[in-house]
N, C-alpha and C positions, 0 to 999 in steps of 0.2 A: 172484892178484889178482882182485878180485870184478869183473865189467864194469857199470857203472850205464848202465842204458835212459834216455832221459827220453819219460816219456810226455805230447806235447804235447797230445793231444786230452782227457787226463783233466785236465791243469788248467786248460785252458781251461774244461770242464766246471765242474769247482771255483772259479774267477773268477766265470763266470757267474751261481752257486747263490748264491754268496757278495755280486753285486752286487745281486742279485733281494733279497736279503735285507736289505739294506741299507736299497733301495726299501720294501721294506714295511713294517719300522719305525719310517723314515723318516714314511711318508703317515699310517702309526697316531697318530705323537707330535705331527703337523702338527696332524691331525684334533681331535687332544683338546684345542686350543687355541682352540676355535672356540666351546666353553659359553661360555668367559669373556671371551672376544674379540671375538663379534659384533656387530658394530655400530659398534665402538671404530675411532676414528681410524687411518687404515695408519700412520701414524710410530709410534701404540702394539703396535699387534699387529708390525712389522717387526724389532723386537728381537730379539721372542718368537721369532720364525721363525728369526732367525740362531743364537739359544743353541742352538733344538731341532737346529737342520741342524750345528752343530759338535758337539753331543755325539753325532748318530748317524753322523756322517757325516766327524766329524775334519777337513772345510775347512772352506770357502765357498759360497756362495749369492750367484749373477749377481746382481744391481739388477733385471734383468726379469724373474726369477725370483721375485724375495723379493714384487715388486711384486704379478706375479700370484699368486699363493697370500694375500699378505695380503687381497689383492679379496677372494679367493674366500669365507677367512674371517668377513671384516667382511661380507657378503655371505649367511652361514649355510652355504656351498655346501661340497661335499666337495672336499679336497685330494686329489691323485694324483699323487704322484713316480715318474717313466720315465729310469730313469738309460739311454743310450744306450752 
């Protein structure tokens, strides 16, 4: 019978690579919403924000969350997602 290791530090590695990753598509698909969005009322751009963040990211987006990023948009300013 084979004996199975588990290697915890290599998938923790692998969670890690895989959340970073997340983050950065994440902040790229934020960012590109900002041509069209600048300026625009938060209730318009806050939608935007929730479709980008459930398609890359399969949940939700806090209310304080969605609120800062739509600022930052409406704003002109660059997005930056830090998943903890």
């Amino acid at each position: 019978m084979a004996k199975f290791k588990f290697d915890d530090r290599a998938l923790k590695k692998a969670v890690a690579q895989g959340v970073q990753k997340m983050a950065s598509d994440l902040t790229k698909a934020l960012n590109g919403l900002t041509a069209q969005y600048q300026g625009r009322p938060l209730e318009e751009i806050k939608p935007q924000i929730q479709r980008v963040w459930a398609k890359h990211s399969g949940g939700s987006i806090t209310d304080p969350e969605l609120t800062t990023f739509a600022q930052q948009i409406h704003d002109g300013g660059r997005v930056v997602v830090r998943m903890k």
